[in-house]
Each structure stands twice: as structure tokens, then as C-alpha cells.
Chimera marker file (.cmm) of the C-alpha trace (Angstrom):
<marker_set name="trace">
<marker id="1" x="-28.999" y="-21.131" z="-12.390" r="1" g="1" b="0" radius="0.5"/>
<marker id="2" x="-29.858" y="-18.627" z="-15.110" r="1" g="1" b="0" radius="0.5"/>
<marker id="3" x="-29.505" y="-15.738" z="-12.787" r="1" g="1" b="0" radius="0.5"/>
<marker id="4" x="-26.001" y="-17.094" z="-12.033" r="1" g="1" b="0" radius="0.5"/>
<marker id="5" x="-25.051" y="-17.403" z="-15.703" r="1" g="1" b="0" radius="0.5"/>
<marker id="6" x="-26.188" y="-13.739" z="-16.365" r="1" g="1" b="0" radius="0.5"/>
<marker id="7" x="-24.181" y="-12.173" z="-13.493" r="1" g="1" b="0" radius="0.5"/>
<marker id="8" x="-21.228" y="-14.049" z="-14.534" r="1" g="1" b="0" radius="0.5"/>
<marker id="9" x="-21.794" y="-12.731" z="-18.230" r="1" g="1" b="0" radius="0.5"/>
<marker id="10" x="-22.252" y="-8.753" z="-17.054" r="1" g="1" b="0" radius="0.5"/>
<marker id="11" x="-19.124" y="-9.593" z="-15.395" r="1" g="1" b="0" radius="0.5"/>
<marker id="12" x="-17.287" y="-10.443" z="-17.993" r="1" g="1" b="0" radius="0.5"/>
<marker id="13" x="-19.150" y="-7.644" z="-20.394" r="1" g="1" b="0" radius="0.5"/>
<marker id="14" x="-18.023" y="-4.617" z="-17.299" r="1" g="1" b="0" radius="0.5"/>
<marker id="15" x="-14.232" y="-6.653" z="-16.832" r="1" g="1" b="0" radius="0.5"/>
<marker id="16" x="-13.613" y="-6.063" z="-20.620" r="1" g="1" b="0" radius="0.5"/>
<marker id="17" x="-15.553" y="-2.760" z="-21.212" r="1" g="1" b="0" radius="0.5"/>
<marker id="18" x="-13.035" y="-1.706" z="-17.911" r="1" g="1" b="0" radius="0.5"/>
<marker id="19" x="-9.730" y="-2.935" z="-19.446" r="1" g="1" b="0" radius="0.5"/>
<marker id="20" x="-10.656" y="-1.437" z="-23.036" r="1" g="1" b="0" radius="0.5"/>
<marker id="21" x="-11.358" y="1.776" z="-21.227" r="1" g="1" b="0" radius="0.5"/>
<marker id="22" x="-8.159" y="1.423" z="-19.010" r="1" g="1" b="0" radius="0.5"/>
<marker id="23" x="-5.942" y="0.714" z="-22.233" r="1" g="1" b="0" radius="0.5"/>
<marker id="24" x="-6.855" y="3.687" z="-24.077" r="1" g="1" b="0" radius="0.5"/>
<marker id="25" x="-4.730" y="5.463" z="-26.051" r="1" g="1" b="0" radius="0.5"/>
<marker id="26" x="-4.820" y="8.627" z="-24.317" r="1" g="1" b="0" radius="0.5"/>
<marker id="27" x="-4.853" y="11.987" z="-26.902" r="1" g="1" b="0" radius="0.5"/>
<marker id="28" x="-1.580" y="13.938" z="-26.211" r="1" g="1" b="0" radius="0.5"/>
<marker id="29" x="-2.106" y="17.687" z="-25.252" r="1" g="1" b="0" radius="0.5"/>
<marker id="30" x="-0.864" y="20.495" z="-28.031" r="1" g="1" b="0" radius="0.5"/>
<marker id="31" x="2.181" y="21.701" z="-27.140" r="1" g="1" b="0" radius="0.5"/>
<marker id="32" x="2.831" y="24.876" z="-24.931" r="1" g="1" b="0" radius="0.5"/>
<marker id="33" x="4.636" y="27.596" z="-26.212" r="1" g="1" b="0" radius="0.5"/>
<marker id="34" x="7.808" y="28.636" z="-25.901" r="1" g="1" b="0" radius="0.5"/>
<marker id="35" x="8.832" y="29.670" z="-22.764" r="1" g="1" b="0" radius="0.5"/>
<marker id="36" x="5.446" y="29.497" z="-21.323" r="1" g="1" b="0" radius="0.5"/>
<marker id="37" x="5.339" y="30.496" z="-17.101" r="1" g="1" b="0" radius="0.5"/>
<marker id="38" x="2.469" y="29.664" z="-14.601" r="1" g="1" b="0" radius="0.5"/>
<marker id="39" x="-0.304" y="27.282" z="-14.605" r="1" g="1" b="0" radius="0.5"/>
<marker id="40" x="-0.583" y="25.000" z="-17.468" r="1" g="1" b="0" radius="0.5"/>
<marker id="41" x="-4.340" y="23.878" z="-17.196" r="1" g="1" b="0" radius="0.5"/>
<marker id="42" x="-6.077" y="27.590" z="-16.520" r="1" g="1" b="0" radius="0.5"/>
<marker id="43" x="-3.785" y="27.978" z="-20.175" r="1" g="1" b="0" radius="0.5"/>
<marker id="44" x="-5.239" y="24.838" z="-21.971" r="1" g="1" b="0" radius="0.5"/>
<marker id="45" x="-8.982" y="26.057" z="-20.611" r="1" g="1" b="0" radius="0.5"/>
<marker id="46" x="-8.068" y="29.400" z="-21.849" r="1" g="1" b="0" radius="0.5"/>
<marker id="47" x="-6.927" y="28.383" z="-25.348" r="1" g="1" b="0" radius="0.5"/>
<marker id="48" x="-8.171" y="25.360" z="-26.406" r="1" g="1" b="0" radius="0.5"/>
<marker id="49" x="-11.421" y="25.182" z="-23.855" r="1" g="1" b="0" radius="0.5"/>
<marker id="50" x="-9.806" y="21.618" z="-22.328" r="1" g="1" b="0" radius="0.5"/>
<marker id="51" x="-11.068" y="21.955" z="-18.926" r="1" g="1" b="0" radius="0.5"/>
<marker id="52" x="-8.635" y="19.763" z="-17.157" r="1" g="1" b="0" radius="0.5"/>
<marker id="53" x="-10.027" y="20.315" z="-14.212" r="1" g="1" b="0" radius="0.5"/>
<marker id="54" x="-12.398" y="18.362" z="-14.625" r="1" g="1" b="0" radius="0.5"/>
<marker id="55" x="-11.569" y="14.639" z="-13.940" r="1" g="1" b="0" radius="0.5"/>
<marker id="56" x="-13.856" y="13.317" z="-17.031" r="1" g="1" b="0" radius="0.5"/>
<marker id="57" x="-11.796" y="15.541" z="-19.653" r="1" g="1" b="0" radius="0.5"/>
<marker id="58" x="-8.893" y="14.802" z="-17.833" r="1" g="1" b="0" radius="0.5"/>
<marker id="59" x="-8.602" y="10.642" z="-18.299" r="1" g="1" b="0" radius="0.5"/>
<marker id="60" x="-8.918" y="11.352" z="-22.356" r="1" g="1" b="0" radius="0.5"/>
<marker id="61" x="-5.442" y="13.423" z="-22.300" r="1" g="1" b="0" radius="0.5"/>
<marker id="62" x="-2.408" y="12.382" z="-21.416" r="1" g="1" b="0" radius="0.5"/>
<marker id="63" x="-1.437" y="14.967" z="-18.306" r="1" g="1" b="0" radius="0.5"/>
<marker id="64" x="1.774" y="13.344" z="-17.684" r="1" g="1" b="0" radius="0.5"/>
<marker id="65" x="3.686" y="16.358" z="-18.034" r="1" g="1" b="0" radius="0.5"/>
<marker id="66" x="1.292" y="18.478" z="-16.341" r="1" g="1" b="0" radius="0.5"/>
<marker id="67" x="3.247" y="18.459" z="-12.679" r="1" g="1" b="0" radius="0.5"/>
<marker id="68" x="0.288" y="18.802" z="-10.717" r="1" g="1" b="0" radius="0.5"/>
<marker id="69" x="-1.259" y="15.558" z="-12.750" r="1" g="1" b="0" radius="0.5"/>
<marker id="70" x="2.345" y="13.991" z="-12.563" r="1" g="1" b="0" radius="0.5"/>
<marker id="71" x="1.985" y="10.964" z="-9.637" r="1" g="1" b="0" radius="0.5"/>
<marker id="72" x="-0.267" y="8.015" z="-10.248" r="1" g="1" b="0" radius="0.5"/>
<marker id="73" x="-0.043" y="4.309" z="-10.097" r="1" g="1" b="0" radius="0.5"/>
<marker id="74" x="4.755" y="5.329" z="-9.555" r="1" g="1" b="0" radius="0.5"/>
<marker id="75" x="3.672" y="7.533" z="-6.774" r="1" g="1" b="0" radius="0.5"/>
<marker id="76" x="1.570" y="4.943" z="-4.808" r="1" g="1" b="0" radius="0.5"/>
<marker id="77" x="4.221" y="2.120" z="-5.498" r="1" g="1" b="0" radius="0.5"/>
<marker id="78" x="6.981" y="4.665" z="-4.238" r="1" g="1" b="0" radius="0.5"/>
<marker id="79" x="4.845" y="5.255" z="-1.159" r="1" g="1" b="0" radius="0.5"/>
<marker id="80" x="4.358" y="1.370" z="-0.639" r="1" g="1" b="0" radius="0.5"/>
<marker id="81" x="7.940" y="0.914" z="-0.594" r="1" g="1" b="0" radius="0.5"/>
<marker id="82" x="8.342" y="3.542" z="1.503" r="1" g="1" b="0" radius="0.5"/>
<marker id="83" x="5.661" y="2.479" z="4.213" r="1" g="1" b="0" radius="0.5"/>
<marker id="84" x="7.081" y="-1.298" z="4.098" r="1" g="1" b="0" radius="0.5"/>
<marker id="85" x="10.813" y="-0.562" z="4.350" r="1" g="1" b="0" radius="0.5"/>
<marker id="86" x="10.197" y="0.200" z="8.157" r="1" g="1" b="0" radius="0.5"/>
<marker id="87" x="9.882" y="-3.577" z="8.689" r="1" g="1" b="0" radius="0.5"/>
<marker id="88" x="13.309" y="-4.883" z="7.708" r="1" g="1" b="0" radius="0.5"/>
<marker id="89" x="13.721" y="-8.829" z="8.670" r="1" g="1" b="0" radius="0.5"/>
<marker id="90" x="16.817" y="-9.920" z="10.695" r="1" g="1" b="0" radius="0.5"/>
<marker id="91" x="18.767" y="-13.292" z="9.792" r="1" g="1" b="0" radius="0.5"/>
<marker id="92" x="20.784" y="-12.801" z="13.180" r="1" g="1" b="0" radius="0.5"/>
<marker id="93" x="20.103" y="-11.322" z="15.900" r="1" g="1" b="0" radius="0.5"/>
<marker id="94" x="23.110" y="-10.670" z="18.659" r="1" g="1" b="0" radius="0.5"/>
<marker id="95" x="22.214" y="-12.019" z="21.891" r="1" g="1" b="0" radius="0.5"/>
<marker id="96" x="22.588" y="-9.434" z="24.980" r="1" g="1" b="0" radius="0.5"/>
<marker id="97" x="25.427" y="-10.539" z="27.536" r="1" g="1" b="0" radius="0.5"/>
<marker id="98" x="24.245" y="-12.004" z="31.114" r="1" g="1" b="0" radius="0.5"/>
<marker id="99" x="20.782" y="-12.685" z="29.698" r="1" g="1" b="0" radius="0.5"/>
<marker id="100" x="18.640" y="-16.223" z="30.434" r="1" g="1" b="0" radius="0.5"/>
<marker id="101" x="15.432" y="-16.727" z="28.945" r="1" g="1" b="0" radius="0.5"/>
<marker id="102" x="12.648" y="-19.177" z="30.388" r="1" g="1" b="0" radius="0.5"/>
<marker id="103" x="9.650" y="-20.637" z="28.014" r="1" g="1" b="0" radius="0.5"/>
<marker id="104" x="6.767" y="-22.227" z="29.543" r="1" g="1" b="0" radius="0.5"/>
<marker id="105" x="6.078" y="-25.860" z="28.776" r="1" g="1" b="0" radius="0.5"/>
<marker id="106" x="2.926" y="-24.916" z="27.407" r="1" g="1" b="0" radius="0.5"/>
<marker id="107" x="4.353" y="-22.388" z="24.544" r="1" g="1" b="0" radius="0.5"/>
<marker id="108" x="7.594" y="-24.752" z="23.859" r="1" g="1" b="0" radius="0.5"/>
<marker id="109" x="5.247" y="-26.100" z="20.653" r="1" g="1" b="0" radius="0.5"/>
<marker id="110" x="4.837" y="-22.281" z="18.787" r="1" g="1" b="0" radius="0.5"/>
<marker id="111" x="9.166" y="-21.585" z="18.924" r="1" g="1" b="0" radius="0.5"/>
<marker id="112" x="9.533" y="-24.886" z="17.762" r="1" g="1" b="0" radius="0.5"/>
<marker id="113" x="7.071" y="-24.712" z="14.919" r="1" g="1" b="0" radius="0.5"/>
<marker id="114" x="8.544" y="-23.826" z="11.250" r="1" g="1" b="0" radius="0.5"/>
<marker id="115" x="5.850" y="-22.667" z="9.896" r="1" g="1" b="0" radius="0.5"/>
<marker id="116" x="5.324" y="-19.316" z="12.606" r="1" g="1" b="0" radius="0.5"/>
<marker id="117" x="7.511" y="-15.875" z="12.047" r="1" g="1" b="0" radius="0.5"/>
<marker id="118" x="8.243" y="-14.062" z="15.165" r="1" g="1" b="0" radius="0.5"/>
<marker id="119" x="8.476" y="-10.283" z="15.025" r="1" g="1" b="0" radius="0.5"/>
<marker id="120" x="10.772" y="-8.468" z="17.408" r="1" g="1" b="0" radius="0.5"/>
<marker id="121" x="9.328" y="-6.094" z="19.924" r="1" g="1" b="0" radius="0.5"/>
<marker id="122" x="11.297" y="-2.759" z="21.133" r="1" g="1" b="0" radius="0.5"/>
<marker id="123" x="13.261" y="-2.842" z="24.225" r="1" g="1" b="0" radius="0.5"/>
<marker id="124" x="10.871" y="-0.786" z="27.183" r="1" g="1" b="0" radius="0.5"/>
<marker id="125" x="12.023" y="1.784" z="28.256" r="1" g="1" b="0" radius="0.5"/>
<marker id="126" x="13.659" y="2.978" z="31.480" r="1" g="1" b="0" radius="0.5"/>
<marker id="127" x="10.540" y="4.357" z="33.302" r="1" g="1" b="0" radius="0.5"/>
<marker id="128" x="9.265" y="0.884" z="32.865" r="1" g="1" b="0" radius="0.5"/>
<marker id="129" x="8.793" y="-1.161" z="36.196" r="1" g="1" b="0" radius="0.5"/>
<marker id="130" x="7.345" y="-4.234" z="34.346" r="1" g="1" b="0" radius="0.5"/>
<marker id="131" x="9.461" y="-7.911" z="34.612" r="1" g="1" b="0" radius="0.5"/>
<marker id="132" x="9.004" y="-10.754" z="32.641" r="1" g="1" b="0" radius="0.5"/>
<marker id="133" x="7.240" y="-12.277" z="36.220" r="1" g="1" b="0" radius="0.5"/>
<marker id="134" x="4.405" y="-10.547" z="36.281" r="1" g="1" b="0" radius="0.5"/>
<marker id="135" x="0.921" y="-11.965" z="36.469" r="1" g="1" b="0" radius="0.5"/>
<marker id="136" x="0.319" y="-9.849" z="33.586" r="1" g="1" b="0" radius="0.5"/>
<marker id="137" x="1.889" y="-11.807" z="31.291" r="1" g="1" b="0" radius="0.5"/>
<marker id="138" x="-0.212" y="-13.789" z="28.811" r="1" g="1" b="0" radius="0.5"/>
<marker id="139" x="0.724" y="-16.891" z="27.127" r="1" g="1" b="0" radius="0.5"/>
<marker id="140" x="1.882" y="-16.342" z="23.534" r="1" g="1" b="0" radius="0.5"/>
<marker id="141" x="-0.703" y="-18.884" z="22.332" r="1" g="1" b="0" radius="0.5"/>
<marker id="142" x="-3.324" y="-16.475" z="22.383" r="1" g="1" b="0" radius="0.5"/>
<marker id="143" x="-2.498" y="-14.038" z="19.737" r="1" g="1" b="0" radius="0.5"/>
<marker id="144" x="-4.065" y="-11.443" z="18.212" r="1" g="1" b="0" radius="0.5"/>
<marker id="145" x="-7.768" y="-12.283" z="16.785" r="1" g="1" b="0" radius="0.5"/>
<marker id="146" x="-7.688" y="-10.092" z="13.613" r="1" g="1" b="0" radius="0.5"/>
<marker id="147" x="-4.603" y="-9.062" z="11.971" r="1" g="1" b="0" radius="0.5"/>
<marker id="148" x="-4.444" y="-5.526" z="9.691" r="1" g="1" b="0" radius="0.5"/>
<marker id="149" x="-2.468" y="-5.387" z="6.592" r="1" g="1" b="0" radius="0.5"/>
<marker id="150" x="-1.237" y="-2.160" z="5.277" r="1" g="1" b="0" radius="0.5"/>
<marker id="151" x="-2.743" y="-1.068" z="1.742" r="1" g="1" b="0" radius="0.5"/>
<marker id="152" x="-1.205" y="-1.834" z="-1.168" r="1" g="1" b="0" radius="0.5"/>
<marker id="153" x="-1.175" y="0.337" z="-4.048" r="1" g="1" b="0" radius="0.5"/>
<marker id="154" x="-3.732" y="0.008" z="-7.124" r="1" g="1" b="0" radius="0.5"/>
<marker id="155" x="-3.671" y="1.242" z="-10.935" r="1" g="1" b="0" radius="0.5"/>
<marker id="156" x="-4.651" y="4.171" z="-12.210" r="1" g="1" b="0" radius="0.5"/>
<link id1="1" id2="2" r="1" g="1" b="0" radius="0.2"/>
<link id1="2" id2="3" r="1" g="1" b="0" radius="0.2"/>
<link id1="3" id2="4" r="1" g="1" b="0" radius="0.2"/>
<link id1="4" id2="5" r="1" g="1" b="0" radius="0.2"/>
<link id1="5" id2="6" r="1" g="1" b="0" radius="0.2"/>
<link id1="6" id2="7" r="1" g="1" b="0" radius="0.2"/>
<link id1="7" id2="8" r="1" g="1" b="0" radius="0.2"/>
<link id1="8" id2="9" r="1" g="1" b="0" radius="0.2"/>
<link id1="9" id2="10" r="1" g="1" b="0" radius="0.2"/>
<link id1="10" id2="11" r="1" g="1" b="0" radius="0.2"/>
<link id1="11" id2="12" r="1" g="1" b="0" radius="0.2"/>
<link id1="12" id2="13" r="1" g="1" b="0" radius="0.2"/>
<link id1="13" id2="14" r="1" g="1" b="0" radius="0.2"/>
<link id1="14" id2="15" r="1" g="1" b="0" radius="0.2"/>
<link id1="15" id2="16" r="1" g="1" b="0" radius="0.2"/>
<link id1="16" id2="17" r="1" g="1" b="0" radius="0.2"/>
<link id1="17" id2="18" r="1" g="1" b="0" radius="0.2"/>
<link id1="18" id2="19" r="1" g="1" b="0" radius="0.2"/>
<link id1="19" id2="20" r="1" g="1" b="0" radius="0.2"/>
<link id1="20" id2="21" r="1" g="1" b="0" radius="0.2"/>
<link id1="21" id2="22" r="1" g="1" b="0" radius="0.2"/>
<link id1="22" id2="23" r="1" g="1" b="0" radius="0.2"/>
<link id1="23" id2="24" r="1" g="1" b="0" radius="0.2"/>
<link id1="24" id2="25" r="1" g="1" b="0" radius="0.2"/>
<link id1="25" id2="26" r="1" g="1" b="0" radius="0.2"/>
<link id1="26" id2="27" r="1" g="1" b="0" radius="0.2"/>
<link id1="27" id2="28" r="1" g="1" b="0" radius="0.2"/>
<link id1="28" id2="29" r="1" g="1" b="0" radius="0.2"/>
<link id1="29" id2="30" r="1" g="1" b="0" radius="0.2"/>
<link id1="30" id2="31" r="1" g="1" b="0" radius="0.2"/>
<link id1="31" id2="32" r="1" g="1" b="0" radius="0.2"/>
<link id1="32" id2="33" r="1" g="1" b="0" radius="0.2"/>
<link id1="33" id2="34" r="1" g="1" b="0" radius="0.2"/>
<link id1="34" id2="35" r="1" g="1" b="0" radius="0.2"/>
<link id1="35" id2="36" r="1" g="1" b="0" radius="0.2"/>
<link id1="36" id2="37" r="1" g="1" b="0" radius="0.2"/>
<link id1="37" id2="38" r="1" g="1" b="0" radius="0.2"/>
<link id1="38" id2="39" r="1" g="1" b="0" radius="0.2"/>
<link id1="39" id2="40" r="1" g="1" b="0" radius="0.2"/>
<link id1="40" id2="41" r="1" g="1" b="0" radius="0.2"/>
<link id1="41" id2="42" r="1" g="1" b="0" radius="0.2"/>
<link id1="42" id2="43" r="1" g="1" b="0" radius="0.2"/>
<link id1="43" id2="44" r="1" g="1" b="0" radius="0.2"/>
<link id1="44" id2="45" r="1" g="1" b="0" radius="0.2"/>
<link id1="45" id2="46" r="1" g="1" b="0" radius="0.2"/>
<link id1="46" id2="47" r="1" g="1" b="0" radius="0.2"/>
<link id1="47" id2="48" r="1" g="1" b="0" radius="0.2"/>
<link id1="48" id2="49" r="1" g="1" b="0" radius="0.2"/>
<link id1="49" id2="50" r="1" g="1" b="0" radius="0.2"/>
<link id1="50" id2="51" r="1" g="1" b="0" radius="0.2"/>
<link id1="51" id2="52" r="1" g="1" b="0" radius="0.2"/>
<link id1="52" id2="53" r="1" g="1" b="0" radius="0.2"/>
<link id1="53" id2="54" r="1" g="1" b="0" radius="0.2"/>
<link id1="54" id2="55" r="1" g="1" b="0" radius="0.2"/>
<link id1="55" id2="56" r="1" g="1" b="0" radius="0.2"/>
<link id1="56" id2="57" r="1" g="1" b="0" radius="0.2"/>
<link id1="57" id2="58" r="1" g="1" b="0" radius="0.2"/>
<link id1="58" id2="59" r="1" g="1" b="0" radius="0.2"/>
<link id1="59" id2="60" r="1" g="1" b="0" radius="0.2"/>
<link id1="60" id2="61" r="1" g="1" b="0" radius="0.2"/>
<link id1="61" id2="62" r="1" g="1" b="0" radius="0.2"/>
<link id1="62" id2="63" r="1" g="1" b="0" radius="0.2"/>
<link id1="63" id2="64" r="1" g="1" b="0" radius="0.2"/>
<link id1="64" id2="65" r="1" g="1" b="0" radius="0.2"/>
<link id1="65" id2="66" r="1" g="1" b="0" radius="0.2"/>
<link id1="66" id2="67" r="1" g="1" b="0" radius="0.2"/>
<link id1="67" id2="68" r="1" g="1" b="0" radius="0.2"/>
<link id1="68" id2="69" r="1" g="1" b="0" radius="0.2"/>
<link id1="69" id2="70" r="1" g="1" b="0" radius="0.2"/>
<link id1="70" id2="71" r="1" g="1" b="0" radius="0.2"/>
<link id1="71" id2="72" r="1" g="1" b="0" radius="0.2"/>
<link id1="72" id2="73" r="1" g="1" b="0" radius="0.2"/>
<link id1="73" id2="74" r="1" g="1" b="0" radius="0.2"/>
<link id1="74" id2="75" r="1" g="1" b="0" radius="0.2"/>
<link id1="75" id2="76" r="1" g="1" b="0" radius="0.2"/>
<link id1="76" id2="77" r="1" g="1" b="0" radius="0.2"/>
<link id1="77" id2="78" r="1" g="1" b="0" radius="0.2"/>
<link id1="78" id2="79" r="1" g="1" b="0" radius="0.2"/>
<link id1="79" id2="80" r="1" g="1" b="0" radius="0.2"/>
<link id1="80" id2="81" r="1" g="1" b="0" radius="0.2"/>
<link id1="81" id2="82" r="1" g="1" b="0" radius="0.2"/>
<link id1="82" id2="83" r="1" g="1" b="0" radius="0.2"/>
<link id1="83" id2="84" r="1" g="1" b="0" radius="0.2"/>
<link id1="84" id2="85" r="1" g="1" b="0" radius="0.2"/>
<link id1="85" id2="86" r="1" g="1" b="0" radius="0.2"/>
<link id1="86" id2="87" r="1" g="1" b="0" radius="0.2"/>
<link id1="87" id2="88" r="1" g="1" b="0" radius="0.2"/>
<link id1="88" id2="89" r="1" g="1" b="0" radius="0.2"/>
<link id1="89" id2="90" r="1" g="1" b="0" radius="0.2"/>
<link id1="90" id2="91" r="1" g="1" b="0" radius="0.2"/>
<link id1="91" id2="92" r="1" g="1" b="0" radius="0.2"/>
<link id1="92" id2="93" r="1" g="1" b="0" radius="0.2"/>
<link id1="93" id2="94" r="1" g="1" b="0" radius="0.2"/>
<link id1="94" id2="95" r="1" g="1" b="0" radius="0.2"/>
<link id1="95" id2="96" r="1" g="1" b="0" radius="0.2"/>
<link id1="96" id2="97" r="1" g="1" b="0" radius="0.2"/>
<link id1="97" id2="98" r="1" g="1" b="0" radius="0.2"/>
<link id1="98" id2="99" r="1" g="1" b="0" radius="0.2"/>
<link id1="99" id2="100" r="1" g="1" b="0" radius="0.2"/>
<link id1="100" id2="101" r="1" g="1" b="0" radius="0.2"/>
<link id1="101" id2="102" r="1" g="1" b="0" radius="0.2"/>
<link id1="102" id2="103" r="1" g="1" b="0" radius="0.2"/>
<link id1="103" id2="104" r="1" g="1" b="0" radius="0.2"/>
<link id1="104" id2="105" r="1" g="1" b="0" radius="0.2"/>
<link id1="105" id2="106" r="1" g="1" b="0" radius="0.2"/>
<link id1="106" id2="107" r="1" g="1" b="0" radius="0.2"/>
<link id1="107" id2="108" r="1" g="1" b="0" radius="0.2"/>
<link id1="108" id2="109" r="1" g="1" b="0" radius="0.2"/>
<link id1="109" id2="110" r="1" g="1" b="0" radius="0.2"/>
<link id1="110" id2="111" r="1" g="1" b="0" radius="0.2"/>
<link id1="111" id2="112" r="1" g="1" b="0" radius="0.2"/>
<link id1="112" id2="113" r="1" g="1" b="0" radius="0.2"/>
<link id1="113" id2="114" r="1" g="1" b="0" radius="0.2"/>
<link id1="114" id2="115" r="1" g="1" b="0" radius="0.2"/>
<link id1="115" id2="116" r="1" g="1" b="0" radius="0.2"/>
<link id1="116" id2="117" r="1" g="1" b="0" radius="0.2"/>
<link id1="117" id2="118" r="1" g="1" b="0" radius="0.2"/>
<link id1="118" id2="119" r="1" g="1" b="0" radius="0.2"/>
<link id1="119" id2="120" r="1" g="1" b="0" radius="0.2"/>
<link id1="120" id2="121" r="1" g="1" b="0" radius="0.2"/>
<link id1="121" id2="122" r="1" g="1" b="0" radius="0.2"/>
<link id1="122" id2="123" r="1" g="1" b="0" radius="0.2"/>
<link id1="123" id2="124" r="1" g="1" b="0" radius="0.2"/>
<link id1="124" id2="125" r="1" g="1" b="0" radius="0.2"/>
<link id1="125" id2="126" r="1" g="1" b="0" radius="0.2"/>
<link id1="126" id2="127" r="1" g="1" b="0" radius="0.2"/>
<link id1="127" id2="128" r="1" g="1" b="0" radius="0.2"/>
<link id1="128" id2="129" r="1" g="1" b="0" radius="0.2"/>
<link id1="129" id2="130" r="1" g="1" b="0" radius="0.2"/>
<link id1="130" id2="131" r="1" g="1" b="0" radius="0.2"/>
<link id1="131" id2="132" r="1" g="1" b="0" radius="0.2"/>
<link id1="132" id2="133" r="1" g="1" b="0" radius="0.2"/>
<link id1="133" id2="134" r="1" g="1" b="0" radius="0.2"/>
<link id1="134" id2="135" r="1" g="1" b="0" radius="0.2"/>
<link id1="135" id2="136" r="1" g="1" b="0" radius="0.2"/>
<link id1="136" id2="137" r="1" g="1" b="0" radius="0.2"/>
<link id1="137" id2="138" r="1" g="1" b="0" radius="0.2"/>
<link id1="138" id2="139" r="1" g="1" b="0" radius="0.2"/>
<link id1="139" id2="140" r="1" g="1" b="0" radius="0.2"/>
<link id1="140" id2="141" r="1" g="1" b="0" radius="0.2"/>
<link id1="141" id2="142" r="1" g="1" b="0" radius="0.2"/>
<link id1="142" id2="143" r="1" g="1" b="0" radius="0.2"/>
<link id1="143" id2="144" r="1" g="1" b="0" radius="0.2"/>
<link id1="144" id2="145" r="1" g="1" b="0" radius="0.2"/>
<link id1="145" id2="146" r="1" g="1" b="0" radius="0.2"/>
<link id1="146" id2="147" r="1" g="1" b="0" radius="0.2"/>
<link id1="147" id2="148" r="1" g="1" b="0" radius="0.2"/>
<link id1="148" id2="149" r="1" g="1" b="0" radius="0.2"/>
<link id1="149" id2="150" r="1" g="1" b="0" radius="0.2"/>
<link id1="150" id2="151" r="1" g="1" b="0" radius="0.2"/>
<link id1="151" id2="152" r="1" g="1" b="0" radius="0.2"/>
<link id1="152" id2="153" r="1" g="1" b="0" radius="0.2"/>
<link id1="153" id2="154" r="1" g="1" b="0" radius="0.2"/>
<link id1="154" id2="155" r="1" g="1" b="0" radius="0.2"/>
<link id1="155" id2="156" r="1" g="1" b="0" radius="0.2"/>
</marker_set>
């Protein structure tokens, strides 16, 4: 029981030390000068010995406007979007002419079930030789055992 109670305190000690740390005012970078060409950090190292790259230094200066520095928590939400805008969901979907379907009696239960979302499969294609009445067809009640979600993007 003790040994409980001090985990859950040096979790809440590292959760706060980690959100003070994350909610740092960062220390803005002096400016560049005027018309300044070519790589901003070897400048900044030159100058003002800020080695930024070094990822240590670099999380105590703001490096927003730095363009090799200039993606972060935007750039992994933009590539979220991007990865889950392949999947686009279908209200209706236009039935193809001179088409019958036929449902076993044993898989009637899962189409009429509200609670399970269907996900539409690509056509085959024309080299194909595969029929709906094969034997290799396996009832849709045994689905897949583990199912992989794709990563979703974290803070900075």
C-alpha cells in the first residue's frame, strides 16, 4: 500500500515537473541582420555561441522561424489529416445494374446488427478468376483477431 501511494506521488511530482517544462516560455533568438543569406544556425553558433544544433539548447529558444526547425506538433496534425482523408465514409452507395446478392443464414445476424460498420472492399480486378462460390470463402463472422490503428500525432 505504501509503495502504491509513492508511485502515484512521483507520478504526479514527473506529470507536473513535465507540463512546467512543456509550458515554458521559450527565450526568443536576437534578431538577424539585415538582409542576412544562408544558414541561420551555423550564424547564431558563430555569433552568439547558441549551438542550435544541439537539441538541449534548442528547446530553450524559440526556433520557429528557423525553417529547418519550422514543423512540429502543425506538421504531424497536417500529416494525420492527410493519412486519414484516404478513408472517406459513404452515406449511399449506387447499386450496380443486374446484380443479386445472397447472405448465408448464419451471417444474416452481423448486417442486421446496428452497432457493426462495414467497410467497402475494391472491385478485383479483371485477371481475377475468383466467384463469390468458391470454397474459399469464409464466413464474415470470423473477422480479423487484432485490428491496427494508424498513429496519431503527439505534442511537441
Amino acid at each position: 500500500m505504501y509503495f502504491k501511494e509513492q508511485q502515484e506521488r512521483q507520478r504526479i511530482k514527473n506529470w507536473i515537473r513535465r507540463t512546467r517544462k512543456r509550458n515554458r516560455l521559450k527565450k526568443q533568438l536576437p534578431l538577424l541582420p539585415a538582409g542576412f543569406v544562408g544558414d541561420q544556425r551555423t550564424y547564431y553558433y558563430e555569433t552568439y555561441n547558441i549551438n542550435l544544433f544541439d537539441y538541449n539548447v534548442r528547446r530553450r529558444f524559440n526556433v520557429s522561424s528557423i525553417p529547418q526547425y519550422n514543423y512540429g506538433y502543425s506538421k504531424a496534425v497536417e500529416l494525420y489529416r492527410l493519412h486519414h482523408t484516404k478513408y472517406i465514409t459513404m452515406n449511399s452507395i449506387p447499386q450496380p445494374p443486374n446484380v443479386s446478392y445472397q447472405i448465408k443464414k448464419n451471417d444474416r445476424h452481423i448486417f442486421n446488427d446496428p452497432n457493426i460498420l462495414f467497410q467497402r472492399t475494391p472491385p478485383p480486378d479483371n485477371d481475377s478468376h475468383t466467384t463469390m462460390s468458391d470454397l474459399s470463402y469464409i464466413s464474415a463472422s470470423k473477422g480479423p483477431s487484432v485490428m491496427e490503428f494508424p498513429p496519431t500525432p503527439s505534442h511537441d
